[in-house]
C-alpha positions in Angstrom: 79.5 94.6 104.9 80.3 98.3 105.8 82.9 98.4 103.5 80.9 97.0 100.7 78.2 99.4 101.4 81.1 102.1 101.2 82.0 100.6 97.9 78.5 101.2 96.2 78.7 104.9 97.7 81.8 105.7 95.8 80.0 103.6 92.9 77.5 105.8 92.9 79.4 109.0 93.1 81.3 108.2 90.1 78.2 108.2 88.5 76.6 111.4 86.6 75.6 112.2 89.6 79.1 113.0 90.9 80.2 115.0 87.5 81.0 118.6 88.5 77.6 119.9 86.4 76.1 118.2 89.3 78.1 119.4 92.4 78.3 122.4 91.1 74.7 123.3 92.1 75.3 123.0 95.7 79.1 124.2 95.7 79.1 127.4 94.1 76.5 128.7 96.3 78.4 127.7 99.2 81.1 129.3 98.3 79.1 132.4 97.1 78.4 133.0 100.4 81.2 132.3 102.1 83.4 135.0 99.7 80.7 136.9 97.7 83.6 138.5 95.7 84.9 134.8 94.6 86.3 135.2 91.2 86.0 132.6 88.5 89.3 131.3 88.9 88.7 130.9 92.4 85.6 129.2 92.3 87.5 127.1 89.8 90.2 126.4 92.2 88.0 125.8 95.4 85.7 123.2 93.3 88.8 121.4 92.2 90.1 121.0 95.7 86.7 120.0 96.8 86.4 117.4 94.7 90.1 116.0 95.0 89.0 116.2 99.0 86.7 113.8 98.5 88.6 111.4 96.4 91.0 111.7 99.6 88.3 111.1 102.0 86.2 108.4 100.4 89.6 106.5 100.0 91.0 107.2 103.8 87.3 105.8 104.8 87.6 102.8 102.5 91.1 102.1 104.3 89.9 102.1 107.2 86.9 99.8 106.7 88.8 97.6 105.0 91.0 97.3 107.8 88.5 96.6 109.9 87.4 93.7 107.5 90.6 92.4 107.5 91.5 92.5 111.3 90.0 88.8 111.9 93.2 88.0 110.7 94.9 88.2 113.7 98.0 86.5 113.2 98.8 89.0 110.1 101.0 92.0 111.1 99.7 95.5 110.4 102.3 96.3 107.8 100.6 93.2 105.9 96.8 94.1 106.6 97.9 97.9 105.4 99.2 96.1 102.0 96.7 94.0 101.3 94.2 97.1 102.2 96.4 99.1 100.1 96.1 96.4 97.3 92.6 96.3 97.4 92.1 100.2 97.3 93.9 100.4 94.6 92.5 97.7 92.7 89.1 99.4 93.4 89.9 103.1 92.2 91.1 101.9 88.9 88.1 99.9 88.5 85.8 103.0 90.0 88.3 105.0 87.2 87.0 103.0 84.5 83.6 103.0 85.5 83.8 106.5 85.2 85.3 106.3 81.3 81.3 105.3 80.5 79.6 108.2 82.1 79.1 111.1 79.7 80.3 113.8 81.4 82.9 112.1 83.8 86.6 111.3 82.5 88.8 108.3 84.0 92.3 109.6 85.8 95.5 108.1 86.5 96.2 111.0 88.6 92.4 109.9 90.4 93.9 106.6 91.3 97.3 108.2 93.0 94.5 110.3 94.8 92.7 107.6 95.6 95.7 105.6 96.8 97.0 108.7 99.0 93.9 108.5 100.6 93.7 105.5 101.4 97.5 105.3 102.7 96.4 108.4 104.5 93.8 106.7 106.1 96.0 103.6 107.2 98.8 106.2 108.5 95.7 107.8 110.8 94.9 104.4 112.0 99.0 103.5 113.0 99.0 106.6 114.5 96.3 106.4 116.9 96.4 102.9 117.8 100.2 103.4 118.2 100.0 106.4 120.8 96.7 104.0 122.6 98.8 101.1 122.7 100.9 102.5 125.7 97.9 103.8 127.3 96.5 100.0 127.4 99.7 98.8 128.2 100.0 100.6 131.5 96.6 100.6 132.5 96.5 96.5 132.5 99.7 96.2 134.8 98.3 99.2 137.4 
């Protein structure tokens, strides 16, 4: 269920309501007063990285829920649970990609979907890496 419910929150955010018109409002501000001199270019530049953060983000999050959906199978290795996660992802952005292609002022993106599937990979990488360094932990706490 989390990771449905995390579906239907990137839903939403490729909807108008996730257009740049829209996050605009609250970024430029922000950024206002973080740099009052910002130029144009550089409030350009910031909102763009923003906003490919969050593609990044709301796929490494998707990742990892996914994972955790997909942990009951136990028998699977994590190289094959990071696939199929990576498959679904994937399969998920291009949809949420064409989604987008109906809203107004929102555009679909190939180079979205590499994003997306970055993040995601990014995500899973996070995970490896912090279960791998626990792993040893575990491991010599049980036989002390």
């Amino acid at each position: 269920m989390p990771a449905i419910a995390w579906m239907l929150v990137i839903f939403g955010a490729s909807t108008e309501i996730g257009s740049s018109e829209h996050t605009s409002r609250f970024l430029i501000p922000i950024l206002h007063w973080i740099n009052p001199h910002i130029s144009g270019v550089g409030v350009a530049r910031a909102q763009l990285l923003v906003r490919k953060a969050a593609h990044v983000t709301e796929y490494a999050v998707l990742a990892l829920l996914l994972l955790r959906a997909f942990r009951w199978q136990a028998q699977a290795t994590f190289v094959r649970q990071a696939a199929i996660v990576l498959i679904v992802a994937a399969v998920y952005a291009a949809t949420d990609e064409f989604h987008q292609s109906f809203a107004g002022t929102r555009t679909a993106s190939l180079r979205d979907v590499m994003i997306d599937c970055c993040g995601a990979a990014l995500g899973l990488a996070a995970y490896w890496l912090l279960a791998s360094r626990r792993a040893p932990a575990l491991a010599k706490s049980t036989h002390a």
